[in-house]
C-alpha positions in Angstrom: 45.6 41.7 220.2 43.6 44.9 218.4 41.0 46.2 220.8 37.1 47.4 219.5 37.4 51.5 219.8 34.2 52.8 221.7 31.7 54.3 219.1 28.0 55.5 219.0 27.7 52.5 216.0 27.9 49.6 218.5 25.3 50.2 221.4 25.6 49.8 224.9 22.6 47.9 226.2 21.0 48.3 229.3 21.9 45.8 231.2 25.6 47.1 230.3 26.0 48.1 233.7 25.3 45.1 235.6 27.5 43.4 233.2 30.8 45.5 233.9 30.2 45.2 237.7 30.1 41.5 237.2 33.4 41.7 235.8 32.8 40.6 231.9 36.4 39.8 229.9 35.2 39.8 226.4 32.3 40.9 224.0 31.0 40.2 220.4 29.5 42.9 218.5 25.8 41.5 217.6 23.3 43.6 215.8 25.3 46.8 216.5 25.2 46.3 220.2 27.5 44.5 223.0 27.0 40.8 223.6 29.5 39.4 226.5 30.9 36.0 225.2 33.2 35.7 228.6 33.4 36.3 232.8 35.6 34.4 234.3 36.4 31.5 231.2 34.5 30.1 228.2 35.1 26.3 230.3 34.3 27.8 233.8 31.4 29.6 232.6 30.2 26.2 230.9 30.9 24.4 234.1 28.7 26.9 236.0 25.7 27.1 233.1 25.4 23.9 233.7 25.0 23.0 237.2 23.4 26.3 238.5 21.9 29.4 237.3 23.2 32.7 234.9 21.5 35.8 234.3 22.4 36.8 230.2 22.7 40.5 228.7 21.1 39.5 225.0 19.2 42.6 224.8 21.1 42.4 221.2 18.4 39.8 220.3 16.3 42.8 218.9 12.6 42.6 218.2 11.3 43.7 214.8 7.2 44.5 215.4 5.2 44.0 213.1 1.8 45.8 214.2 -1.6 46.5 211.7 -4.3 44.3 209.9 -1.8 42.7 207.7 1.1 41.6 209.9 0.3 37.7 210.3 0.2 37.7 206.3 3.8 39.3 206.3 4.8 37.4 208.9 3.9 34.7 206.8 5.5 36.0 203.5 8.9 35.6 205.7 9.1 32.0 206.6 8.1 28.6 204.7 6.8 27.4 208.4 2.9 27.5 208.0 1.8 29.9 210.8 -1.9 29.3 210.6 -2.4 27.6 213.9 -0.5 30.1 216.1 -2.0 31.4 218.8 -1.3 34.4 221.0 0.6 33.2 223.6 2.8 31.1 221.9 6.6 31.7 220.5 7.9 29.7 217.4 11.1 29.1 216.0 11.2 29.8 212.5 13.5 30.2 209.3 13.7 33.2 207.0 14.6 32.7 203.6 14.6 35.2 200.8 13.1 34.5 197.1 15.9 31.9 196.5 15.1 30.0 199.5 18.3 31.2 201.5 18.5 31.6 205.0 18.1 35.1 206.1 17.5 34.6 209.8 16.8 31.9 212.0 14.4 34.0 214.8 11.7 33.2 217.3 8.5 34.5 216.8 6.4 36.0 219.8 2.7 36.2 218.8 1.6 39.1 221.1 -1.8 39.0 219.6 -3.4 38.4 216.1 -2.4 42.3 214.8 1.0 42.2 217.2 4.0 40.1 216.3 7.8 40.3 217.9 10.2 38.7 215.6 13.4 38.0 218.0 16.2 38.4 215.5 19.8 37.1 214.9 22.8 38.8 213.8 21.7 40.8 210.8 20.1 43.8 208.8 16.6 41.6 209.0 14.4 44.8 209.5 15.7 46.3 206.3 14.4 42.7 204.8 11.2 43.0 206.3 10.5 46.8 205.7 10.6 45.9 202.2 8.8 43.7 201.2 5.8 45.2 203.5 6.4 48.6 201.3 7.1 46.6 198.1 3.3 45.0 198.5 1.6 48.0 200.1 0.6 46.2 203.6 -1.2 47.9 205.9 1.6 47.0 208.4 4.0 48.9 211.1 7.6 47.9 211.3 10.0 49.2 213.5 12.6 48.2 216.6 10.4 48.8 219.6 12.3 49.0 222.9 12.9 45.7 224.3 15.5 44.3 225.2 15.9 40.6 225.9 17.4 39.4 229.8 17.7 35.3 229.3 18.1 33.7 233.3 19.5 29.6 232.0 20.5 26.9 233.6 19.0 23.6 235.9 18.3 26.3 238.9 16.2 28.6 235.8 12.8 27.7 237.2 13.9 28.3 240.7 14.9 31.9 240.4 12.5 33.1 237.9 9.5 32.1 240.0 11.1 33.8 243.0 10.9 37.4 241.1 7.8 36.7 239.3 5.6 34.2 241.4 5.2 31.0 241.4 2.7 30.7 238.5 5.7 30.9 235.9 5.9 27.7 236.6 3.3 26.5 234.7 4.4 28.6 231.6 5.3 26.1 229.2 8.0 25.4 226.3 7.5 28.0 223.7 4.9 29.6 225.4 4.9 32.7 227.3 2.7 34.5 230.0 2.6 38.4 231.5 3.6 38.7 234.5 4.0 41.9 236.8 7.2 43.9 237.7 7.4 47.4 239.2 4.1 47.9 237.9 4.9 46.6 234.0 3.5 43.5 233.2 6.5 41.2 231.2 6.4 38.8 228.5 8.4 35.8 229.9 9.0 32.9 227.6 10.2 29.5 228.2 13.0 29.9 226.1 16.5 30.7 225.3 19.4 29.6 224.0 21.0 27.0 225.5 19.5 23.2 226.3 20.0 24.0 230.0 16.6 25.0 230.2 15.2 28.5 231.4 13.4 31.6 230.6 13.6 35.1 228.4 12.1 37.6 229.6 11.4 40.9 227.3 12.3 43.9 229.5 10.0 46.8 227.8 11.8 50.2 228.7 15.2 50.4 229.6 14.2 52.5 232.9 13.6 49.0 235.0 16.2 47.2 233.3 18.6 47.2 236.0 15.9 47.2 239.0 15.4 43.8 237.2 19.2 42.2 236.6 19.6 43.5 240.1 16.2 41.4 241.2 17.3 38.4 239.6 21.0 38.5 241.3 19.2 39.4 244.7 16.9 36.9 244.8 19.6 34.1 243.2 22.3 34.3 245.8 21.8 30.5 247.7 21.4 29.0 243.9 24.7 30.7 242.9 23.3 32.9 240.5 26.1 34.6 238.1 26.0 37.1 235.2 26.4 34.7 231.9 26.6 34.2 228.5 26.0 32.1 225.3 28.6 29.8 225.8 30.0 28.6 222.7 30.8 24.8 224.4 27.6 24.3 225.4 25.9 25.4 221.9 28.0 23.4 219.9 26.9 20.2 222.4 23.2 21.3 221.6 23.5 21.8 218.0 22.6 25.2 218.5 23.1 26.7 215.1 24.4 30.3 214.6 23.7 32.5 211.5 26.7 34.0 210.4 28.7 31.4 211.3 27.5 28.0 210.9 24.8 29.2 208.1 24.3 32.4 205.8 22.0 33.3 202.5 23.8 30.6 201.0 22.0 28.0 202.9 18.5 26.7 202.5 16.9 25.0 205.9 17.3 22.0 204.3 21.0 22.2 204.4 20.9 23.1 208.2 18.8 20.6 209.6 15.7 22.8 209.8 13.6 21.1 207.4 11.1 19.7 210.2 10.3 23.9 210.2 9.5 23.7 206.8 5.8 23.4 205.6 6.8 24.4 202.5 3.2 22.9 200.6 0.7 24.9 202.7 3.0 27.6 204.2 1.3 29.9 201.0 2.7 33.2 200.6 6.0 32.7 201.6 8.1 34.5 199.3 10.7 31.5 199.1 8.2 28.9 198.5 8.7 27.9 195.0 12.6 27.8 195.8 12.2 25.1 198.4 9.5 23.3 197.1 12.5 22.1 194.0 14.7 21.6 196.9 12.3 19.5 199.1 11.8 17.3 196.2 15.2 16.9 195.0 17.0 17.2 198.7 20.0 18.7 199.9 23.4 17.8 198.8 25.2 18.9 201.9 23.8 19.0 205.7 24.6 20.4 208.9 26.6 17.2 211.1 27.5 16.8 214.3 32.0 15.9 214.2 34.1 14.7 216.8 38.2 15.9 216.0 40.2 14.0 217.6 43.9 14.6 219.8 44.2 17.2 221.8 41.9 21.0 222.5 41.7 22.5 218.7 42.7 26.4 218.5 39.5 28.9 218.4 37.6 28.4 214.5 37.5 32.2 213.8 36.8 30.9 209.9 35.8 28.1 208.3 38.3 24.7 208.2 38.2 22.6 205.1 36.8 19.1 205.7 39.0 16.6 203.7 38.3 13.1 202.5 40.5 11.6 200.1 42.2 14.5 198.9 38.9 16.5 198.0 37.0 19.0 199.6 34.0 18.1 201.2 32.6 20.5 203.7 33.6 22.5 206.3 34.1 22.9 210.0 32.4 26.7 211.0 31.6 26.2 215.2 34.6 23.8 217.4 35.8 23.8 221.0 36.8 21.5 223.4 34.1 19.7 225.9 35.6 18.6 229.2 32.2 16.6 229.8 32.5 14.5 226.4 36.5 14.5 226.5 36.7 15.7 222.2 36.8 18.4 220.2 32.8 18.5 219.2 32.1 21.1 216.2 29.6 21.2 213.7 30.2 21.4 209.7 28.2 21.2 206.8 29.3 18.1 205.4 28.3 16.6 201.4 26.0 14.1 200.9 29.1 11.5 200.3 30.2 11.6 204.0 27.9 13.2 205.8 26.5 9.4 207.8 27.3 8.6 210.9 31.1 7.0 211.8 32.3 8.2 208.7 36.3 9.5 209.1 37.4 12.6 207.6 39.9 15.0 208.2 39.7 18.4 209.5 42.2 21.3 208.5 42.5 23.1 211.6 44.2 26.4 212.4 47.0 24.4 213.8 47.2 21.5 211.2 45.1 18.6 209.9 43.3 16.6 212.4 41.9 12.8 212.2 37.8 13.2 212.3 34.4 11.5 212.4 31.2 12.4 212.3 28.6 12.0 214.7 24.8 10.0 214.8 24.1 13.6 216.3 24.6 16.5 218.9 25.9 15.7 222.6 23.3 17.1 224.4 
């Protein structure tokens, strides 16, 4: 197995520290900085997230800020999801697609206030995107990476912790909402959020300088709830249906194709730069969606590319996210599946990295 040379081009973060010590076994390389995918195993790890509590390292969730007079109308120029009624206060989940309605991003939005936005990005060059178009049409609008780095704390036990460090009126912070709250002196966004349907909180660590007095807060005030340095676990997403661009969805994609269309108010969402692109493809609908499969036998090898979903001899789909889930006893993945096969208990065949496998797909996710 090749290893990933050290290099200035992939950033440490910096909760990097904490994470070593904890005794991390593998990372992906996510936005140009260090994302741990393992501790002790992907199925122990899963085991753990969900019956107790995990501290994550996803400070490569960058923010892109968009700061000046006309950030909510370039915030709104990104995503086909009408933003009107947003207040401050609230986060949002929301796709970005480009002029032909293609995903670009699938971020949460933090409203910060009505001339401060954070957009919480995915895997790609999404600032380049964004810098753009506010150049392009001459807004009066800052972009740029502020430093913040994202520290997700997930699992049944979330609540518990969190309100241990930060008091216990976090409590009351609820889903996709966020409040401030104090920490050596620096008041926190913490979100009810993250990514996993374990439940818990993100918390957006401004300054790298109390990023560790935090991780080591968090651990310190966890120990009886069995606290433990996590990760996105890829069992556990692929339960929830937890989408993720670059694998199970790229620029080819529209939202409609990925399930996301309920984030889509594509006839008064004006000024998004897609619009017209997805207003053709919410009136004539997708040919191929984002399902839920079940491959039978025995554990399936890891899906570092997409498998060809088979039904009669043709091509129709593809298998891009698949591991084995000890809860549900099967091989769950997701695929994006045409229109022909896509409904519920319909069997296909999956070409896996170790041959073809029996399939069906699912009324839905697992979790």
């Amino acid at each position: 197995m090749a290893l990933l040379s050290p290099s200035r081009r992939v950033r440490r973060t910096p909760f990097s520290d904490g994470v070593e010590a904890a005794g991390v076994k593998a990372y992906t390389v996510y936005n140009r900085m260090l994302l741990p995918t393992v501790f002790e195993s992907v199925e122990a790890d899963y085991h753990h997230l969900k019956r107790h509590v995990q501290v994550w390292d996803v400070a490569c969730e960058r923010q892109v800020e968009l700061r000046g007079p006309d950030s909510a109308r370039l915030a709104q120029m990104l995503t086909p999801r009408d933003l009107r009624g947003m207040l401050p206060g609230r986060c949002a989940y929301m796709p970005i697609v480009d002029e032909t309605g293609g995903m670009l991003n699938d971020p949460v939005l933090v409203k910060l206030a009505e001339d401060r936005w954070w957009v919480s990005i995915a895997d790609s060059d999404l600032m380049l995107w964004i810098k753009g178009i506010a150049n392009g049409y001459r807004l009066d609008v800052l972009v740029d990476e502020p430093n913040v780095s994202p520290l997700a704390v997930q699992g049944p036990k979330a609540e518990d912790l969190v309100a241990r460090v930060f008091g216990e009126a976090v409590r009351s912070v609820k889903f996709f909402r966020f409040g401030l709250f104090p920490f050596e002196g620096r008041d926190l966004v913490v979100a009810r959020s993250g990514y996993s349907k374990q439940g818990g909180f993100e918390i957006y660590v401004e300054g790298s300088d109390i990023a560790m007095p935090l991780w080591d807060a968090l651990m310190a005030a966890g120990e009886d709830l069995g606290v433990r340095a996590g990760c996105p676990n890829l069992i556990e997403r692929i339960e929830s249906g937890l989408l993720s661009y670059g694998n199970d969805m790229t620029d080819d994609n529209t939202p409609h194709e990925c399930g996301l269309g309920r984030f889509c108010d594509t006839q008064t969402a004006i000024g998004c730069i897609g619009r017209d692109a997805l207003l053709r493809v919410a009136k004539e609908g997708p040919v191929k969606q984002v399902r839920a499969i079940a491959i039978e036998g025995d554990r399936v090898p890891g899906c570092d590319r997409p498998w060809s979903i088979v039904a009669g001899g043709q091509r129709v789909g593809q298998v891009t996210s698949a591991a084995w889930s000890p809860d549900h006893g099967t091989n769950v993945a997701i695929g994006m599946v045409r229109m022909t096969h896509w409904d519920p208990g319909t069997r296909i065949e999956v070409e896996t990295a170790d041959g073809m496998r029996s399939a069906v797909v699912q009324p839905g996710f697992w979790a």
